[in-house]
Rosetta silent file (secondary structure, phi, psi, omega in degrees, C-alpha in Angstrom):
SEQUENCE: XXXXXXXXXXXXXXXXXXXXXXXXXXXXXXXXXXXXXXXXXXXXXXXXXXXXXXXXXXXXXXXXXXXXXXXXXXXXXXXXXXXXXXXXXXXXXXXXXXXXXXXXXXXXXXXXXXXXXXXXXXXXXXXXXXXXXXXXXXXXXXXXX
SCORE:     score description
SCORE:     0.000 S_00000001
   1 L     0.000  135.011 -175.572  120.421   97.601  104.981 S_00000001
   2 L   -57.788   74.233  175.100  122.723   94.682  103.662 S_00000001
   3 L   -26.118  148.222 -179.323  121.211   91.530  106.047 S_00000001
   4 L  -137.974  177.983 -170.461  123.434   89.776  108.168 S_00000001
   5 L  -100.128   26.893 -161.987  123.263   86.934  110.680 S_00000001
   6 L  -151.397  -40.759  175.005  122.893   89.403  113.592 S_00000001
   7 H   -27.476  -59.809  177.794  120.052   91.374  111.462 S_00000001
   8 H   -51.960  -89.003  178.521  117.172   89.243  111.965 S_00000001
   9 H   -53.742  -10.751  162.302  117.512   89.266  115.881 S_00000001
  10 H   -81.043  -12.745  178.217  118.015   93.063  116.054 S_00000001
  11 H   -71.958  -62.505  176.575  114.454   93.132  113.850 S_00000001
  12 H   -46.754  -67.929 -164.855  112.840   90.840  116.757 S_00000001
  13 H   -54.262  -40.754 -178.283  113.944   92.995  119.455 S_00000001
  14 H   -70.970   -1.092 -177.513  112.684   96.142  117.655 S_00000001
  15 H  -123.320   12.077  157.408  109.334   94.731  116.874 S_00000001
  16 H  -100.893  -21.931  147.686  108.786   93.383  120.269 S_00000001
  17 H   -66.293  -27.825  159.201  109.658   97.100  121.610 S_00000001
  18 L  -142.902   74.040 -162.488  107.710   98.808  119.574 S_00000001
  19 H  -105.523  -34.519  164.680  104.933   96.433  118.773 S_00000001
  20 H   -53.224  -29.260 -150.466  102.399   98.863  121.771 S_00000001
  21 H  -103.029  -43.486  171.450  103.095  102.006  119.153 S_00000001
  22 H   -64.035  -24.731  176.470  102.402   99.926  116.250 S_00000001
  23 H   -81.353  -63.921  166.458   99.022   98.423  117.701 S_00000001
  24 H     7.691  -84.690  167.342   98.400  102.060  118.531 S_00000001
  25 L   -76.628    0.354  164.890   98.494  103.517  114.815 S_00000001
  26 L   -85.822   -2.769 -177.500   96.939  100.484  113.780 S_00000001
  27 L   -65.608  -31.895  178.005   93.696  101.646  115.993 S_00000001
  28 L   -45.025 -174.982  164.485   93.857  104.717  113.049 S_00000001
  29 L  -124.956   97.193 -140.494   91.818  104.397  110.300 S_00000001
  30 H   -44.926  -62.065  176.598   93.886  103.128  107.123 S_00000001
  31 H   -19.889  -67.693  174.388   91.987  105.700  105.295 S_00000001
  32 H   -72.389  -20.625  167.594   93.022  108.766  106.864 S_00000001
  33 H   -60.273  -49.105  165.622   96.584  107.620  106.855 S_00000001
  34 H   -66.359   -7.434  165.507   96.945  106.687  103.723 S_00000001
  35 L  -134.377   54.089  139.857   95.611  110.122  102.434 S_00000001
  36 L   -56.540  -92.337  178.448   97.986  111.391  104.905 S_00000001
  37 L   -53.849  -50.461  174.792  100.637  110.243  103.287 S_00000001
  38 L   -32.214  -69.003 -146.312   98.825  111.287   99.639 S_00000001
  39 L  -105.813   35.169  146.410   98.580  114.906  100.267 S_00000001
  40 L    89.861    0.482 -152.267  102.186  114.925  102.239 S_00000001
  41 L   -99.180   59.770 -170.767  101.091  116.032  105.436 S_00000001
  42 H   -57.337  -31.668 -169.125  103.865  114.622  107.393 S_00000001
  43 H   -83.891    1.788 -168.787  103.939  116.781  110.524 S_00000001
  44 H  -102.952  -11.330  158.071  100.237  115.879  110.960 S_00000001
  45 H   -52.847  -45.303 -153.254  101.957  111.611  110.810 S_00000001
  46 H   -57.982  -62.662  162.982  104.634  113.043  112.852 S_00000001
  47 H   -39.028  -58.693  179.327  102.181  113.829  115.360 S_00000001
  48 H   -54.713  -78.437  176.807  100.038  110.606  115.330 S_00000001
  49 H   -35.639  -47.693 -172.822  103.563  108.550  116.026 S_00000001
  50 H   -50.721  -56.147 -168.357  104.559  110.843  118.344 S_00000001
  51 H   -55.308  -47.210 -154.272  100.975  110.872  120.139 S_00000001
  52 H   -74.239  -38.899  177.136  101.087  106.801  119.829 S_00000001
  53 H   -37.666  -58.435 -179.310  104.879  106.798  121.132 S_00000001
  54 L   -50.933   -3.144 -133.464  104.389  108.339  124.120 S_00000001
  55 L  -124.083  -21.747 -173.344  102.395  106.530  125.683 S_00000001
  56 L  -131.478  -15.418 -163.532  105.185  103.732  125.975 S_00000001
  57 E  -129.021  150.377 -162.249  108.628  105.386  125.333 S_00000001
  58 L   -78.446  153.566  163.277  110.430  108.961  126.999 S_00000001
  59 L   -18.875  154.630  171.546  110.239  111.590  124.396 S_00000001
  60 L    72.169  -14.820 -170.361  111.957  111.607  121.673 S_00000001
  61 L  -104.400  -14.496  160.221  112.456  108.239  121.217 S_00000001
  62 E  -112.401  125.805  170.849  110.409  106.895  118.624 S_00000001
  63 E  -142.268  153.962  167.868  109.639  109.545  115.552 S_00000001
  64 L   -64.771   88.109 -177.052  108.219  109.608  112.434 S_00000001
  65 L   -43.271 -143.350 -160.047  111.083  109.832  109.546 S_00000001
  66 L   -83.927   -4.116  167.534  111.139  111.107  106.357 S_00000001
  67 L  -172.286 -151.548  154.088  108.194  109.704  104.572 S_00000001
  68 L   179.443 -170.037 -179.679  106.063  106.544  104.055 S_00000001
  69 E  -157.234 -166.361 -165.952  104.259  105.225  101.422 S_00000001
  70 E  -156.855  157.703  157.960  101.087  102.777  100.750 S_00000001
  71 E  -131.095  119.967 -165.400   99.695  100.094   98.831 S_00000001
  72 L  -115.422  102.198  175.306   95.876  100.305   97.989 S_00000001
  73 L  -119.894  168.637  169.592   94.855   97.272   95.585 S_00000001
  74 L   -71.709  -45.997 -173.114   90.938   96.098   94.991 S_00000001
  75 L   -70.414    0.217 -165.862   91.869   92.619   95.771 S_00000001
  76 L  -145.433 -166.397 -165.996   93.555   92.879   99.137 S_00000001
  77 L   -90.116  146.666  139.372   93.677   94.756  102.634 S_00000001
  78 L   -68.200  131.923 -175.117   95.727   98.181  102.956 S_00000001
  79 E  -126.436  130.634  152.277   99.452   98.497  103.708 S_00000001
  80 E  -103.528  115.238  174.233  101.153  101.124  105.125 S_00000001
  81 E  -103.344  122.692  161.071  104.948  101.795  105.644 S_00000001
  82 L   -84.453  102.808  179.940  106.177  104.331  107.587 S_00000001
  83 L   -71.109  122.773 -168.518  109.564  105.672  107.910 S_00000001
  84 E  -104.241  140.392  157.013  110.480  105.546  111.722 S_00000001
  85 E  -117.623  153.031 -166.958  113.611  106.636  113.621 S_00000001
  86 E  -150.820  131.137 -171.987  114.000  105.237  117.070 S_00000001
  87 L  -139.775   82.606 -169.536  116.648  106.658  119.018 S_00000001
  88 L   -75.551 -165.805  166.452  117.241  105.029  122.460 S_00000001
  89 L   -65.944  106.323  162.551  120.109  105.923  124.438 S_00000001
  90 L    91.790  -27.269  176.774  123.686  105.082  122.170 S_00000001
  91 L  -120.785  173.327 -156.469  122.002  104.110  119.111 S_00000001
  92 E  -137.701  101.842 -154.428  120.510  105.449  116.054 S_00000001
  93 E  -113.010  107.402  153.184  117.716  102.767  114.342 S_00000001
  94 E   -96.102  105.729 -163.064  116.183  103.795  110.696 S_00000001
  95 E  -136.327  169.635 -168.763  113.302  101.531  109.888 S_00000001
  96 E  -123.153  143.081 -139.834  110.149  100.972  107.849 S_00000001
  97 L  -101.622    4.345 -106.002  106.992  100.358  109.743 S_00000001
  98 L   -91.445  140.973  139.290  104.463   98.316  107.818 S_00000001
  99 E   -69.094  148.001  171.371  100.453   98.018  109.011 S_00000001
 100 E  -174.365  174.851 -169.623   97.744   96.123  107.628 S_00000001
 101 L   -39.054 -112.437  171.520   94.347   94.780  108.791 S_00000001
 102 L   -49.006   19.004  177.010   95.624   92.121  110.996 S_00000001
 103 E  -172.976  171.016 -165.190   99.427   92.573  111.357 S_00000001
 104 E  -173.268  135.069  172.594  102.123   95.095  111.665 S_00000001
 105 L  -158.973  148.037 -147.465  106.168   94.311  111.074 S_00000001
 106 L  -130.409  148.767 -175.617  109.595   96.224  111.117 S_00000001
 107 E  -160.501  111.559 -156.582  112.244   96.283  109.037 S_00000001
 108 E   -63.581  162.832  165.165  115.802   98.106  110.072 S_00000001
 109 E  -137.759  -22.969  171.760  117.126   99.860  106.990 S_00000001
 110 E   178.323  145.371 -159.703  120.310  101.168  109.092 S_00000001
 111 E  -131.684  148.323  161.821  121.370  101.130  112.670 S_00000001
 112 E  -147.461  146.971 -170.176  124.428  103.210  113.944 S_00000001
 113 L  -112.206  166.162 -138.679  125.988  102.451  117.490 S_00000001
 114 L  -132.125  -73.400  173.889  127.764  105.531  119.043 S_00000001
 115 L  -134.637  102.797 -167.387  130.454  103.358  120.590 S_00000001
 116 L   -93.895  131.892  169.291  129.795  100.312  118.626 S_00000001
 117 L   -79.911  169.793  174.860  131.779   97.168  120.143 S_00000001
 118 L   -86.561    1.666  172.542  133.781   94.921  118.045 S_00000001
 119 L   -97.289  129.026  177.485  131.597   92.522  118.743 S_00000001
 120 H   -72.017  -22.185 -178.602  127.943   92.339  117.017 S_00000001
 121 H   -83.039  -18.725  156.658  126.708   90.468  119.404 S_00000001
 122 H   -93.564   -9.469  166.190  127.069   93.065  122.215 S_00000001
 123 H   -77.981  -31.274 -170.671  125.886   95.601  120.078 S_00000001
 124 H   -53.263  -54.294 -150.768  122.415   93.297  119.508 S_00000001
 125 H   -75.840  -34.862  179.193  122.511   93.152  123.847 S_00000001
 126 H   -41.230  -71.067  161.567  123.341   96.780  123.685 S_00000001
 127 H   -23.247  -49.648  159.167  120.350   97.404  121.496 S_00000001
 128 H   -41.126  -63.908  162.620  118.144   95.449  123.813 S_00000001
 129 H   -53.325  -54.612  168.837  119.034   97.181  126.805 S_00000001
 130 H   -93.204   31.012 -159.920  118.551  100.719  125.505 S_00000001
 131 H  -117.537  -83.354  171.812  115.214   99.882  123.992 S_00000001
 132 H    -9.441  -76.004 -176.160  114.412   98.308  127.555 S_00000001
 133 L   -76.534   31.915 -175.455  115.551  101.681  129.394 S_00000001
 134 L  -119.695    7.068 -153.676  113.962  103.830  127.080 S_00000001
 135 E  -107.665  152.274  178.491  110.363  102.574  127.979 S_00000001
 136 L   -66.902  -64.596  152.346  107.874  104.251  130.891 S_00000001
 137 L   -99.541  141.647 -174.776  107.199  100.507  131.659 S_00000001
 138 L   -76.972   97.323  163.604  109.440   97.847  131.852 S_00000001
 139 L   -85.925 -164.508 -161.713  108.559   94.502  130.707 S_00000001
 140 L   -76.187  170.167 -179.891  111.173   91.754  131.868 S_00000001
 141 L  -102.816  110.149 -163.933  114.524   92.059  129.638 S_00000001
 142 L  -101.769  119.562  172.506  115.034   89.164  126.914 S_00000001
 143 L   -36.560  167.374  161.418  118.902   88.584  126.269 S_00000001
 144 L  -101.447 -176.013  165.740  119.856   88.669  123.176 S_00000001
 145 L    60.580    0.000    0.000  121.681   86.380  121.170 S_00000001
């Protein structure tokens, strides 16, 4: 996705919504994910997101896309990215996941609004809001913008 000055803060709201699902799959074992992803075996990711999802968001609302990939070097920890779709109420969020030892961060690759305003800045509070109402529990709701 082309960054913008509205980008950044729609990344923050998505990785403080679905930073429970990401400590979740980071609870995995890097191993089996990563030869997950080797031998292709997507519906058995699809499951594990699903499994980790649920637990914070109604059905449906976080899934596993269309791949992921990995980086295994001798010198460093493992990273995994995972393509995620997140589909709240009115919007449509395709992002890459990444995991490692000690951290886990999101990165939008393309957003679509349903009935997008002309403003960006009410689609960010839009975005907020149906992230918010999409969750089993509520934490408090932080404006946007």
């Amino acid at each position: 996705m082309k960054k913008c000055d509205y980008s950044l803060e729609r990344e923050k709201i998505l990785a403080q919504a679905i930073n429970p699902v990401a400590t979740e799959l980071r609870l995995l074992d890097a191993g089996d994910l990563i030869s997950l992803l080797r031998l292709e075996r997507y519906g058995s990711i699809a499951d594990l997101v699903s499994s980790a999802a649920e637990l914070y968001f109604h059905p449906g609302t976080v899934n596993f896309g269309s791949g992921g990939e990995y980086r295994l070097e001798w010198d460093g920890p493992p990273q995994i990215m995972l393509d995620l779709e997140i589909k709240p109420r009115g919007v449509s969020v395709y992002a890459r996941l990444m995991l490692s030892d000690q951290t886990a961060g999101i990165e939008i690759d393309h957003i679509t609004f349903q009935e997008p305003s002309q403003d960006p800045l009410e689609n960010t509070a839009f975005l907020s809001r149906s992230l918010h109402e999409a969750r089993f529990a509520k934490p408090p709701l932080e404006m946007a913008g």
